[in-house]
N, C-alpha and C positions, 0 to 999 in steps of 0.2 A: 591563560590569557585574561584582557582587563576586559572581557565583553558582558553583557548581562543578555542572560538569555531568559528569553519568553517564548510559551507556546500555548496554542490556541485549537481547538479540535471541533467540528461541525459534522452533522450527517443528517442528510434529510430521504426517504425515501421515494422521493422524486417524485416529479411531474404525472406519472402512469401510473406505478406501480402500486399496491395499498399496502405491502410487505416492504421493509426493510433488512433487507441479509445482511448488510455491512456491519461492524463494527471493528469501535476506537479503542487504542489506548493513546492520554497524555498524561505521562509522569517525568514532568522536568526533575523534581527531586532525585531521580531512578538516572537519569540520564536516557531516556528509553521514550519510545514513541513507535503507534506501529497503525494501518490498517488492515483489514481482511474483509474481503468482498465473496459472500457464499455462494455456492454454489448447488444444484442439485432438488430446487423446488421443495413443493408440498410442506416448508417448514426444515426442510435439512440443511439447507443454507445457512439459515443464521444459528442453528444449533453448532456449526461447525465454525464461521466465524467465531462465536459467542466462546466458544472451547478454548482457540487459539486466544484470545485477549485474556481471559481466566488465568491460564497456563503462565501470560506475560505477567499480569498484573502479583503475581504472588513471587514473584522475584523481593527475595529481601533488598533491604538497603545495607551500603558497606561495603558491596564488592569493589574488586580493582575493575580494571579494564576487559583485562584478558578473562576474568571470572565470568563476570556478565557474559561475554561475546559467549560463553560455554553455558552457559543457565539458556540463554537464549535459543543456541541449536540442542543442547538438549530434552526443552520443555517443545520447541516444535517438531523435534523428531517424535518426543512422546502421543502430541496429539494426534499426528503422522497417522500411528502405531494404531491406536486408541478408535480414531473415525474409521478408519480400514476396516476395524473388529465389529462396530457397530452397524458398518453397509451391512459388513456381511449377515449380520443378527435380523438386518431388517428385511431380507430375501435377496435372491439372485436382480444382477442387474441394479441394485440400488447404490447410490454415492451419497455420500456425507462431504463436500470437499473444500477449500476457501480459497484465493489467493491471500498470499500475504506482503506487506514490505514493511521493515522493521528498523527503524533508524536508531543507533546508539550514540552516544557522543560525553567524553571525559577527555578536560581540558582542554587541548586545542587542534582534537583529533575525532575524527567520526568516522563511522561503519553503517554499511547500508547492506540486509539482506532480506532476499526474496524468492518468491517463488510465485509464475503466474503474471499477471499483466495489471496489476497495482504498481504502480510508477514513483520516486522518488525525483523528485526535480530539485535543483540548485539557482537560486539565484544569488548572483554575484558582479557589482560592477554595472549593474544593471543589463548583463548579459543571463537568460535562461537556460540551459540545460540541464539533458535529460541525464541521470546517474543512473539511471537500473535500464536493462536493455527487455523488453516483455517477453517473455515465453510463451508464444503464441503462432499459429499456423503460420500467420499475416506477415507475422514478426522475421519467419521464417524464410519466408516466401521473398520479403524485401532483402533479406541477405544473400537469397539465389540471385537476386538482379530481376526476378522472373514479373516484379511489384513494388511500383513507384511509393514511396511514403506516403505520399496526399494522396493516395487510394486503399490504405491499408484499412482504414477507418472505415469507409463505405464499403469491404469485399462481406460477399455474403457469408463470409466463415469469419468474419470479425471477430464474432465470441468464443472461437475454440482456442482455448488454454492447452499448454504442451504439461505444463509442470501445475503442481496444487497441495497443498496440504488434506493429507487425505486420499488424494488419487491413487491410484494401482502402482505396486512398484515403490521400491527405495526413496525416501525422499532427497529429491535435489535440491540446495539453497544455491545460488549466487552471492556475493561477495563483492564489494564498494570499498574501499577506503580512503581518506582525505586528511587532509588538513583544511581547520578553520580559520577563516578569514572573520575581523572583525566585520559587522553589516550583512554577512550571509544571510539569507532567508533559503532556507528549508521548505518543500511542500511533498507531503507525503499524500496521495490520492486515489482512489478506485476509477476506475475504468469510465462511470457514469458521469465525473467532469470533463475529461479532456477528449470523450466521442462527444460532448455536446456543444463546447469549447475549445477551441483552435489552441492551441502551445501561444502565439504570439498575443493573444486574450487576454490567458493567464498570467502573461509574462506583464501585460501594463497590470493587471490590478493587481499583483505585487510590488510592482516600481511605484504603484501608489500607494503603498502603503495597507491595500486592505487585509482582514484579517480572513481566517477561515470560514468563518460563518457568513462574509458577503460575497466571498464567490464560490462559495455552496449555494446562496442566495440565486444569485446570479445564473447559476447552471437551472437551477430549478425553474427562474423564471422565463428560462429561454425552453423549456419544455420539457426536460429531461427524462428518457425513457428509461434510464435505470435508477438503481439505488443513487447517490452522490454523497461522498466522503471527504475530506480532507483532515490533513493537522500540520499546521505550519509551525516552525519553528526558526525564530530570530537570534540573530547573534548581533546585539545593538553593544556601538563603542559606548 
C-alpha cells in the first residue's frame, strides 16, 4: 500500500502508583509493536513485562510475514515457559506474570495477539473499535449476559485476568487479523487508560489527531490509579 506509517509509544507510571510494571515495544522497522502490563507485585511485574518486550525486541529483521507471526508465539511461549520456572524458584504461591497485545503488520495486512486484558483498538473512518476481546472475569461475565459493559469497569473483580504470560497452565494467545485501510490509527493500550478513560474519550483524541504520549498525559492527569501505556500506530495516505 501507498501509506506511511508512523508510530509513537508512551508509558507513565501513573497518578498513584511509584512502580511502573508496563512496558513498550515500538519497532516500526520490525513491523512489530506490543505492550505488557505486570503482574504479581514486589518487583515481579515488571521483571515479567520486561522479559516479554526483550523476547520481542531481538526479533531480527527480514523475516516474511508468516516468519514473524512464528518468532512472535514462539518467543512468548518461551517466556511463558521461562516465568513459570522462575514463580516456581521463588517459593510456593508466587507469580511472575504480564498481559500482553502484540500488533504485526506487512504491507496491507495486520495481526493482533494477546493474552489478558491489554486492548488493541482500530480507529477508522473516524469510527473506534475494539479488535482484542479481554480475558478477564468482567469480560466473561458480560458474555453470560449476567453484566452490562458500562459496569464491567467498576465490578469489584475488575482486575482479575483469565489468561497472562506466565500464569499456570498452557499459554493461550488470541488472534486478530485485517486488512489496512489508508488513515487507520492503531492504539495499542494497558488496562490503566481505558479504566480511567471512557472508549468514546479515546475515540476524540484520536480523531484529533493526538499522539500517544498526550493521552497517556491525559489519563494521568485525570488520576490514574494504575501503571498507563499506549503505542499508536498510523497509516497516513
Amino acid at each position: 500500500m501507498s501509506s506511511r506509517l508512523t508510530s509513537h509509544a508512551a508509558t507513565h507510571p501513573g497518578a498513584v502508583r511509584p512502580r511502573n510494571e508496563d512496558a513498550l515495544l515500538d519497532r516500526p522497522d520490525l513491523g512489530l509493536w506490543a505492550v505488557a502490563d505486570g503482574a504479581g507485585g514486589h518487583g515481579a511485574g515488571d521483571v515479567a513485562s520486561a522479559a516479554i518486550i526483550a523476547a520481542l525486541e531481538t526479533i531480527p529483521p527480514g523475516l516474511s510475514a508468516a516468519e514473524l507471526l512464528a518468532q512472535v508465539r514462539l518467543r512468548l511461549t518461551e517466556v511463558h515457559a521461562g516465568l513459570q520456572e522462575e514463580a516456581a524458584r521463588r517459593g510456593p504461591g508466587r507469580i511472575l506474570a504480564s498481559t500482553v497485545v502484540v500488533m504485526l503488520a506487512r504491507g496491507d495486512h495486520f495481526a493482533m495477539l494477546w493474552a489478558g486484558d491489554s486492548r488493541g483498538y482500530l480507529m477508522r473512518g473516524g469510527q473506534l473499535s475494539r479488535v482484542t476481546r479481554d480475558h478477564s472475569l468482567v469480560q466473561e461475565l458480560v458474555d453470560q449476559g449476567t453484566l452490562r459493559e458500562d459496569e464491567a469497569e467498576h465490578h469489584p473483580q475488575a482486575n482479575v485476568i483469565t489468561r497472562a504470560i506466565g500464569a499456570t497452565g498452557e499459554l493461550e494467545l488470541d488472534k486478530v487479523s485485517g486488512r489496512i485501510i489508508e488513515g487507520d490509527r492503531y492504539l495499542l493500550c494497558t488496562d490503566g487508560l481505558f479504566k480511567t478513560m471512557a472508549e468514546q474519550e479515546i475515540a476524540a483524541m484520536l480523531a484529533n489527531g493526538s499522539d500517544a504520549a498526550g493521552i497517556v498525559n491525559e489519563a494521568v492527569g485525570r488520576g490514574a490509579r494504575d501503571n498507563v501505556s499506549a503505542v499508536a500506530v498510523d497509516f497516513l495516505a
